[in-house]
MDAnalysis code that builds the backbone (N, CA, C; Angstrom):
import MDAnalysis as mda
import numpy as np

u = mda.Universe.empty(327, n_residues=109, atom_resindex=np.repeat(np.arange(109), 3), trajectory=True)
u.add_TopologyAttr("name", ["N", "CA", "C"] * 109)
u.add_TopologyAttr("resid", np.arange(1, 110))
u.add_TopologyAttr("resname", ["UNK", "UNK", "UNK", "UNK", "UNK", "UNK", "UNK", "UNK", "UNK", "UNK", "UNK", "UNK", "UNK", "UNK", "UNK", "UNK", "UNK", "UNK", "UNK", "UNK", "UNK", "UNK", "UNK", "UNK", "UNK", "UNK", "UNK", "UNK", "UNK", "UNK", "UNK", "UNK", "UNK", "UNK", "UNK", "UNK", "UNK", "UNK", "UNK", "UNK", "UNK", "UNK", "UNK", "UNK", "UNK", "UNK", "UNK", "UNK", "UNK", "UNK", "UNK", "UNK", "UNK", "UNK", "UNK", "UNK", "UNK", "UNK", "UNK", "UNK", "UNK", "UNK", "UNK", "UNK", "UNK", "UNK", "UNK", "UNK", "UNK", "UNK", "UNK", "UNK", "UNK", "UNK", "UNK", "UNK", "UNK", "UNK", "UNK", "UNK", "UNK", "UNK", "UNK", "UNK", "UNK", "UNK", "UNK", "UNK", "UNK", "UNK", "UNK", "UNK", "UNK", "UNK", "UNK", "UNK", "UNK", "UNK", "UNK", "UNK", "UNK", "UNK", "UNK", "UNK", "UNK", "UNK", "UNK", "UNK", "UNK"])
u.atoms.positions = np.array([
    [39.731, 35.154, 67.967],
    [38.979, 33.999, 68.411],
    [37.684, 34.480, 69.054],
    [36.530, 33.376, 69.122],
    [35.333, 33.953, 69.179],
    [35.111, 33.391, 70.772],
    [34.029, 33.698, 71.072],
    [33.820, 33.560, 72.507],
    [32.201, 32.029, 72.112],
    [32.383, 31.559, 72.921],
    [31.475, 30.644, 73.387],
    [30.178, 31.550, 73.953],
    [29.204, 30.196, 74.106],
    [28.018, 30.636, 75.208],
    [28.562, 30.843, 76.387],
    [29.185, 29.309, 76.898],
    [29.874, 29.246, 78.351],
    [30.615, 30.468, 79.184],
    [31.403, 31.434, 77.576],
    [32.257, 32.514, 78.048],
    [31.196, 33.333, 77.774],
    [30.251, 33.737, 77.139],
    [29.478, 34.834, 76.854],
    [28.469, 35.048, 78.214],
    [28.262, 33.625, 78.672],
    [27.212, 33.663, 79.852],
    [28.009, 34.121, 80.947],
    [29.325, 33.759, 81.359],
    [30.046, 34.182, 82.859],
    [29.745, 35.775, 82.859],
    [30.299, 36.780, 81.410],
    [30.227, 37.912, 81.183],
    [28.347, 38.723, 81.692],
    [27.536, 37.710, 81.350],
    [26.084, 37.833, 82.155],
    [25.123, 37.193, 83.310],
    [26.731, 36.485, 84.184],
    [26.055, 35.938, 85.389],
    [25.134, 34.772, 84.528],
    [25.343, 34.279, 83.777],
    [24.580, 33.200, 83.349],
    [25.309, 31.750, 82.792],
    [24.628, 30.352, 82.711],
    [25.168, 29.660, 82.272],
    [24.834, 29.340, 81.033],
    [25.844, 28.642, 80.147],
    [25.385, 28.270, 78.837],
    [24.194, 28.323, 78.374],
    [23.713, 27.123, 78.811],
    [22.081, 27.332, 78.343],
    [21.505, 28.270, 78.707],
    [21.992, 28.920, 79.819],
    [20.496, 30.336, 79.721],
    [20.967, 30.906, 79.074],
    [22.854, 30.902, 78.300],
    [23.224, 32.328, 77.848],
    [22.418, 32.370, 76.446],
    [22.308, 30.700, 75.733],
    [21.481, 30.541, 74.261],
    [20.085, 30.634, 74.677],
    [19.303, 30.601, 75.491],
    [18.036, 30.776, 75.654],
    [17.996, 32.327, 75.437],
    [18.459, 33.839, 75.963],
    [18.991, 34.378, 76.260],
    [18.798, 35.301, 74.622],
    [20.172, 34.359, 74.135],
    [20.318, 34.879, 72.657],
    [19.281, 34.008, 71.750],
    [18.344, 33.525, 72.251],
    [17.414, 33.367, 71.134],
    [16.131, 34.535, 71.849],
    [16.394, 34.277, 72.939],
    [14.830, 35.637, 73.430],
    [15.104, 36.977, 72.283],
    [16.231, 37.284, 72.408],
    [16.364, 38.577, 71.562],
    [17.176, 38.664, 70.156],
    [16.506, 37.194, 69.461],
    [16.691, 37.396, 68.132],
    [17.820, 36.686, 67.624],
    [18.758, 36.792, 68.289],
    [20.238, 36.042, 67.957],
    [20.154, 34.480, 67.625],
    [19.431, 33.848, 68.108],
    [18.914, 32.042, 67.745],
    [17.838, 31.760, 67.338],
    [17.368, 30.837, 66.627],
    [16.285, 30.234, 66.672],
    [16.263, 28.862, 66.438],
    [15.399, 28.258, 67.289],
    [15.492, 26.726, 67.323],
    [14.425, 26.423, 68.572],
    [15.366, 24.993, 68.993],
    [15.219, 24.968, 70.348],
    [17.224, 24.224, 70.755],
    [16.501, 23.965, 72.272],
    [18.036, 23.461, 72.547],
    [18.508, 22.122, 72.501],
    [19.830, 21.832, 71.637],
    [20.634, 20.896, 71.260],
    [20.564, 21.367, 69.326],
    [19.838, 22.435, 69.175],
    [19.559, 22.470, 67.580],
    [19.129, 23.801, 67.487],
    [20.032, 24.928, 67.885],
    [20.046, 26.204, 67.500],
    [20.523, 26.507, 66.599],
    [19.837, 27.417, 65.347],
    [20.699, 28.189, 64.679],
    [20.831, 29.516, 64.655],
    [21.376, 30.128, 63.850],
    [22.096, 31.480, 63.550],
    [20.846, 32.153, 62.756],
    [19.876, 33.523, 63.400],
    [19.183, 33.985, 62.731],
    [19.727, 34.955, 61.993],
    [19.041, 35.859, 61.064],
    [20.008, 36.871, 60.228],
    [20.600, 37.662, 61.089],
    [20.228, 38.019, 62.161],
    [20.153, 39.524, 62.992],
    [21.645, 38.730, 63.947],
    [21.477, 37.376, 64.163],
    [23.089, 37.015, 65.128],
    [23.966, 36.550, 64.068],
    [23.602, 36.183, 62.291],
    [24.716, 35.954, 61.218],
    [25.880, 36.869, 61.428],
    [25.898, 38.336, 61.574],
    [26.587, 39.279, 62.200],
    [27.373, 39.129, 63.484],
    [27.571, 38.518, 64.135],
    [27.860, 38.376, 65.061],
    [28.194, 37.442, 65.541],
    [27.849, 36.298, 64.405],
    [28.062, 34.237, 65.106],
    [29.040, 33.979, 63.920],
    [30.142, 33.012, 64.409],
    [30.578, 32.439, 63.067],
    [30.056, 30.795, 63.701],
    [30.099, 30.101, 62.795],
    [29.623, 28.498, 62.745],
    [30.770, 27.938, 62.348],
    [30.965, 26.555, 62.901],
    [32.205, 26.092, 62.114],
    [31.865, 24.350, 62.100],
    [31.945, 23.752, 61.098],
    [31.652, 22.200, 61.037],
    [32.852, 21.419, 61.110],
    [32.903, 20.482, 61.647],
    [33.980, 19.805, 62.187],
    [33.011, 18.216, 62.150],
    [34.132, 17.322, 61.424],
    [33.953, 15.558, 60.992],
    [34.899, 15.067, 61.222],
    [34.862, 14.024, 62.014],
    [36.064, 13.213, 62.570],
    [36.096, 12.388, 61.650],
    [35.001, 11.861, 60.563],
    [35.528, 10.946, 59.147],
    [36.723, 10.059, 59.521],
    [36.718, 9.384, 60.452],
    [37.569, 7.853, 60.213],
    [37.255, 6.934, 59.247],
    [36.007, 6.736, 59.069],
    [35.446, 6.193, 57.988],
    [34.858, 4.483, 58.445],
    [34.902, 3.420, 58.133],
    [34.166, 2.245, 58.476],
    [32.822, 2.529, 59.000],
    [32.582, 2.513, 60.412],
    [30.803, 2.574, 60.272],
    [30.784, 3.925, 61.109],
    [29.309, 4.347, 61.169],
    [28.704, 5.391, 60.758],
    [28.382, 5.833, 62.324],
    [28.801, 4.654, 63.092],
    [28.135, 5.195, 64.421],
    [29.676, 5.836, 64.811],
    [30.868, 5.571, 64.303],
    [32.295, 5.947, 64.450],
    [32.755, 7.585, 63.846],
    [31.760, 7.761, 63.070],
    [31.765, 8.936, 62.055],
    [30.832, 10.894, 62.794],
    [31.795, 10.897, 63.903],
    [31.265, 11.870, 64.413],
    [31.265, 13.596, 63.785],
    [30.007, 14.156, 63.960],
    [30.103, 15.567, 62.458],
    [29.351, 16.393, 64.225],
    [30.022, 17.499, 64.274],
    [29.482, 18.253, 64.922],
    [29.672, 19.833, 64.654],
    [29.114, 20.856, 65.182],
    [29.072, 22.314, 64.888],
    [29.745, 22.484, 66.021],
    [30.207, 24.123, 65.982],
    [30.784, 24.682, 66.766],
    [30.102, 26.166, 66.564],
    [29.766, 27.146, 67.571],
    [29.610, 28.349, 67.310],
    [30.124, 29.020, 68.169],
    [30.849, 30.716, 67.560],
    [31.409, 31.149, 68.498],
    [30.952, 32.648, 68.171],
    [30.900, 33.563, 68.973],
    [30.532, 34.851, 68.956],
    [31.561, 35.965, 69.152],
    [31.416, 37.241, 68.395],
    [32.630, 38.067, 68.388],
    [32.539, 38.861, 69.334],
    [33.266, 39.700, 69.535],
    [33.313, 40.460, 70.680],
    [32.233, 41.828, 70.717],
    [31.797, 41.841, 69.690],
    [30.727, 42.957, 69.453],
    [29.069, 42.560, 70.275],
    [29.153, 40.881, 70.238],
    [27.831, 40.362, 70.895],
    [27.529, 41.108, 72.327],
    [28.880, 41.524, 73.046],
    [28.046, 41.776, 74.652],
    [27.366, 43.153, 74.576],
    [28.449, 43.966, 73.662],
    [27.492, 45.187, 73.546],
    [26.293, 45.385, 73.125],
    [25.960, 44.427, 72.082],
    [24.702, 44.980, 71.139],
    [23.934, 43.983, 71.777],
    [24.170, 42.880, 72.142],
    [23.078, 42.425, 73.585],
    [22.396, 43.175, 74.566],
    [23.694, 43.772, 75.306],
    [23.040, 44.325, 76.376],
    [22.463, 45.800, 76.138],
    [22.424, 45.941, 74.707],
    [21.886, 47.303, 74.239],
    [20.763, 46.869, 73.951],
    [20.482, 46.002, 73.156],
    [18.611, 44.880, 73.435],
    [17.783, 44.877, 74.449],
    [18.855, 44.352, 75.179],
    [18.223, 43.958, 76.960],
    [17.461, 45.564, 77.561],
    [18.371, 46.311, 77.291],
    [18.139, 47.571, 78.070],
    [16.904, 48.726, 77.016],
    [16.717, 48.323, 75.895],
    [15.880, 48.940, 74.607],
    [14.520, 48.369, 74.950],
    [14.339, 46.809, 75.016],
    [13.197, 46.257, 75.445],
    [13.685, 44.895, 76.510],
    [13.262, 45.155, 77.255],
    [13.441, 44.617, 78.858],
    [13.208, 42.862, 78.950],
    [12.017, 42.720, 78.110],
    [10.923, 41.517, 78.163],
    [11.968, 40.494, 76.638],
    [12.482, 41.136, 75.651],
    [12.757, 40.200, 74.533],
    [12.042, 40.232, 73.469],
    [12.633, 39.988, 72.457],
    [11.941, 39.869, 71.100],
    [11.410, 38.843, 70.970],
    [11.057, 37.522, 71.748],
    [10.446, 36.490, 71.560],
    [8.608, 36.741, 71.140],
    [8.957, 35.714, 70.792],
    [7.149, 35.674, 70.003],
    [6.321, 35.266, 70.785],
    [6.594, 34.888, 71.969],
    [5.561, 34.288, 73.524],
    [5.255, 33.140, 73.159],
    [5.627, 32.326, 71.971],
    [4.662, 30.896, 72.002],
    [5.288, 29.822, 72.483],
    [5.023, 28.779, 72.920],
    [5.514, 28.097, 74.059],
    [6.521, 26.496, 73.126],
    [6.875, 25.900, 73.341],
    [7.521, 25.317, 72.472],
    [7.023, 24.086, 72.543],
    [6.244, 23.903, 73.122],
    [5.012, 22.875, 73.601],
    [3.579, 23.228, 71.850],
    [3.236, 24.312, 71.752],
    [2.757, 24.861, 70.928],
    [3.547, 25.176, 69.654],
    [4.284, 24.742, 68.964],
    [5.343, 24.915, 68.261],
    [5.357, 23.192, 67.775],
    [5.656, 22.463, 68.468],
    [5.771, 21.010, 68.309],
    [3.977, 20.506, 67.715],
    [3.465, 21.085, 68.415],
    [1.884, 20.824, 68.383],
    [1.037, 20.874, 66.901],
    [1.843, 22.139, 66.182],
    [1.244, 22.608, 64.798],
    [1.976, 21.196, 63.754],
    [3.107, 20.619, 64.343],
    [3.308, 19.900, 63.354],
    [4.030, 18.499, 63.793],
    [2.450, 18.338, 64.545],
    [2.608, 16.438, 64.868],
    [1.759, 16.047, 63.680],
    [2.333, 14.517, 63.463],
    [1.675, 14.046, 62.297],
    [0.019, 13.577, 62.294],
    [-0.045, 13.444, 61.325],
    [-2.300, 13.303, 61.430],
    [-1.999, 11.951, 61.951],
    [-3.069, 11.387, 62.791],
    [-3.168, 9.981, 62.948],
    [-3.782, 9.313, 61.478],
    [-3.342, 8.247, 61.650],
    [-3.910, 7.470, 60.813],
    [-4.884, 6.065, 61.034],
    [-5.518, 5.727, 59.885],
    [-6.496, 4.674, 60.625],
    [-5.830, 3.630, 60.051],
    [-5.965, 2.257, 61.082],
    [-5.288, 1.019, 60.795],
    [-6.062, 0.418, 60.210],
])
């Protein structure tokens, strides 16, 4: 069985969300948060699992959610990251700047 953020973060004094902020600084995610995924470099290391409650009638009843869990190899080769380069593999751009490149053109009425 795989370990959570929640359990991966106690193991780094951290909570969930910082533990995925965390694992996206150094490569393991990319996204933002509520909509992370699995980059190649954490495919190794993340399994994903999809889960649908499919009762069926309407659609607001029809709950589909992910699950991700991490193997036990993540704390090592994390904290072998952390300690290789200090700062993170992040790209520095702000996620403010990210949203920005692809708001839609205005249009004229």
């Amino acid at each position: 069985m795989g370990k959570s953020a929640r359990v991966l973060g106690e193991e780094f004094g951290r909570t969930a969300r910082e533990m995925n902020a965390l694992l996206k600084q150094y490569g393991y995610l990319d996204g933002n948060p509520g909509a992370y995924g699995v980059t190649e470099k954490g495919q190794q290391y993340a399994k994903e699992q999809y889960h649908s409650r499919g009762t069926g009638c309407y659609a607001q009843y029809n709950r589909n959610w992910e699950t991700r869990t991490w193997s036990e190899d993540t704390v090592a080769a994390l904290r072998a990251d952390m300690e290789a380069n200090p700062g993170g593999f992040d790209d520095g751009e702000s996620p403010a700047k990210e949203e920005a490149i692809f708001e839609p053109e205005p249009t004229e009425s």
